[in-house]
FIGUGU-624708 format. One record per residue (C-alpha): residue number from 0; residue in one letter; x, y, z. Coordinates in nm, 2 decimals. Layout:
REM residues N
n,res,X,Y,Z
NUM,A,X,Y,Z .
...
//
This chain:
REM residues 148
n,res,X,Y,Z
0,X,-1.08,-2.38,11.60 .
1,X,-0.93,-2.41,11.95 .
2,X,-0.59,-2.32,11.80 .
3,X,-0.72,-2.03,11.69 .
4,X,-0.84,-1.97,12.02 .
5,X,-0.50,-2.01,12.18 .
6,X,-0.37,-1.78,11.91 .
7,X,-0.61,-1.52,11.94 .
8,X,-0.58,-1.49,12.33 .
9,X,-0.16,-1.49,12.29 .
10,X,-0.15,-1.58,12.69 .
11,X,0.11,-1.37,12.85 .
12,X,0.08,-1.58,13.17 .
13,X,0.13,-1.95,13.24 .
14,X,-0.17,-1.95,13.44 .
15,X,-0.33,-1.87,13.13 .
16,X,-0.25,-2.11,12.92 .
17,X,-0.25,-2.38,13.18 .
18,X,-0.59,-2.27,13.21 .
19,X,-0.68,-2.29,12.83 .
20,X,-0.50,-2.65,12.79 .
21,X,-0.69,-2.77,13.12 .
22,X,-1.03,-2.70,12.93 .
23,X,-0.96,-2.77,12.61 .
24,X,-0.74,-3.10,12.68 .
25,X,-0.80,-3.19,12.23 .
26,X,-0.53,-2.97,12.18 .
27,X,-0.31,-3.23,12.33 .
28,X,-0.40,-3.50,12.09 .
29,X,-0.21,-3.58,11.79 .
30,X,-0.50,-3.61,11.57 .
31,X,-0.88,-3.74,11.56 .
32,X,-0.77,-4.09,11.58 .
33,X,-0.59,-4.05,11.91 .
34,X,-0.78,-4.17,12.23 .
35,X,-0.94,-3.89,12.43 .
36,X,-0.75,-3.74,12.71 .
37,X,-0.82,-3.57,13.02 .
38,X,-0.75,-3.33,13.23 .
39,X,-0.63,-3.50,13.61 .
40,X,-0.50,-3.23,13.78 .
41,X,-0.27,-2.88,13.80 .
42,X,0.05,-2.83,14.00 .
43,X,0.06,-3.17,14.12 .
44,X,0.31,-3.17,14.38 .
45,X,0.53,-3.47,14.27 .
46,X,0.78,-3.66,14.52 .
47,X,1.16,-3.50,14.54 .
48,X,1.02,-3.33,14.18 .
49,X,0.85,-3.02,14.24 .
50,X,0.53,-2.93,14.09 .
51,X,0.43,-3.06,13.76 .
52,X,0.19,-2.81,13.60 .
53,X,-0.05,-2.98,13.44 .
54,X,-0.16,-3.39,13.46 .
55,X,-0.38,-3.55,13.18 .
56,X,-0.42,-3.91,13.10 .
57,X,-0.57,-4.05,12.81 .
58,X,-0.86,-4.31,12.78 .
59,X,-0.57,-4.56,12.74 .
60,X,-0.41,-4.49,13.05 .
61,X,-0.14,-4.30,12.96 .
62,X,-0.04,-4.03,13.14 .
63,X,0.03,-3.70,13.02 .
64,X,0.27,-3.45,13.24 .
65,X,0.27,-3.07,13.06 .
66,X,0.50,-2.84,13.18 .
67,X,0.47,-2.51,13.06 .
68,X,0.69,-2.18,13.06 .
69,X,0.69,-1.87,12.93 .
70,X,1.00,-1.82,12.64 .
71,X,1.12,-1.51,12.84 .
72,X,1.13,-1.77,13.16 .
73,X,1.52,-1.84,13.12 .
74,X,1.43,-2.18,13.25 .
75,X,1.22,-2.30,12.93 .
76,X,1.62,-2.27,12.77 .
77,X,1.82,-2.45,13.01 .
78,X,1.64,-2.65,13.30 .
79,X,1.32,-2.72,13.14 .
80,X,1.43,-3.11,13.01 .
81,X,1.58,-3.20,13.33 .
82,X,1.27,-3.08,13.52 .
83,X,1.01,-3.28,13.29 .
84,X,1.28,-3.56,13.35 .
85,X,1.21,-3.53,13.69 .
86,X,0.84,-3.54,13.71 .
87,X,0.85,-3.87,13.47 .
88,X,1.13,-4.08,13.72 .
89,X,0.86,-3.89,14.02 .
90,X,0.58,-4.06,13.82 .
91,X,0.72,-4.37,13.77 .
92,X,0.79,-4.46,14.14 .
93,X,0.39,-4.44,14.20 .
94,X,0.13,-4.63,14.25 .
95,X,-0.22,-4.56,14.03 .
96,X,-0.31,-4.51,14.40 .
97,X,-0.08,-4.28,14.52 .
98,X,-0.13,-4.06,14.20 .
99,X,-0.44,-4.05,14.26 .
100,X,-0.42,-3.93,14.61 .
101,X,-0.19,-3.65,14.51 .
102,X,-0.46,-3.56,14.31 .
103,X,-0.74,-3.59,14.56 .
104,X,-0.91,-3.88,14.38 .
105,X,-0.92,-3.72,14.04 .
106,X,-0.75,-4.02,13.87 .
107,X,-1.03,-4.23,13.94 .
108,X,-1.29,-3.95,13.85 .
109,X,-1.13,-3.99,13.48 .
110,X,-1.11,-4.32,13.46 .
111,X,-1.43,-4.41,13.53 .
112,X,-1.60,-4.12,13.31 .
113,X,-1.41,-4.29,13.06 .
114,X,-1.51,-4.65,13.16 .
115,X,-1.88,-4.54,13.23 .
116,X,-2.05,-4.68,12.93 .
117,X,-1.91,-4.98,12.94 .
118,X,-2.08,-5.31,12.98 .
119,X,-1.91,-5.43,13.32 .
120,X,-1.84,-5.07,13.41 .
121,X,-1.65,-5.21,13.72 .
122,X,-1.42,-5.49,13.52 .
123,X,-1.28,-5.20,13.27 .
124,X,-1.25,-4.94,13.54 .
125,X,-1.00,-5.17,13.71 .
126,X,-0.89,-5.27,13.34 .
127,X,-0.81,-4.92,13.25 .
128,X,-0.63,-4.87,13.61 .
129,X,-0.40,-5.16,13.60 .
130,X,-0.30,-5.02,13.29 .
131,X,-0.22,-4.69,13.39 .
132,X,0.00,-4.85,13.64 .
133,X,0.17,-5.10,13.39 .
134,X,0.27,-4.74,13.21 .
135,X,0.36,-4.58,13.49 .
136,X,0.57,-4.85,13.63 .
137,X,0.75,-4.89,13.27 .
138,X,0.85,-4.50,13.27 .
139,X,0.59,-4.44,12.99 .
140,X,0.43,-4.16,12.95 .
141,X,0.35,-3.82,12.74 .
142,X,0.55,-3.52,12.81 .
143,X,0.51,-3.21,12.68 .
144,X,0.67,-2.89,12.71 .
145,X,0.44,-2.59,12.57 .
146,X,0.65,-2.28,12.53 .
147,X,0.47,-1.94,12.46 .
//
């Protein structure tokens, strides 16, 4: 149904769909099996990388950097790969900390909505945010580049 959504609305703006993908973070996800994801933050200013559009991270800790451009934008031809590259060397050199204070705490937010119902909520909070530094450190990540 959300696909629909997007399709119906045909976003002529990257604000637009940036704004669609930030609420409806499903479309993101593979398929029902995947682990939920999240939506982190928007134009996170990354370290000697720019602004990356949109940051997500899945219950698993794995971030998600979305970069999205509009077809007509001459750089979703030739300089989006390099500039997602960019954002994913950016991410690696941080800390779960420092990502999270680019993103005014919101890291944390996420991770412990996810680790909320837990039975030691505390114990898989800090679980969950080792984790998402083990990924970062080892370069792993999501990216996706959404072109409309």
């Amino acid at each position: 149904e959300d696909w629909h959504n997007m399709a119906a609305r045909s976003p002529h703006k990257e604000d637009a769909l940036e704004e669609l993908l930030r609420n409806s973070p499903d479309l993101l996800r593979n398929d029902d099996e995947e682990p939920t994801i999240k939506w982190v933050g928007r134009q996170v200013k990354l370290p000697e990388a720019g602004s990356l559009d949109l940051l997500f991270v899945n219950s698993e800790g794995l971030p998600i950097a979305v970069e999205v451009k509009l077809t007509r934008n001459h750089d979703a031809r030739r300089d989006v790969i390099a500039q997602i590259s960019d954002y994913l060397s950016s991410l690696k050199n941080l800390t779960a900390n420092q990502q999270d204070q680019l993103v005014q705490g919101k890291l944390d937010k996420v991770l412990h909505e996810f680790t909320s119902e837990a039975e030691d909520e505390d114990a898989e909070f800090d679980r969950v945010r080792e984790v998402t530094e083990e990924k970062l450190r080892a370069g792993k990540a999501r990216l996706v580049v959404v072109l409309t």
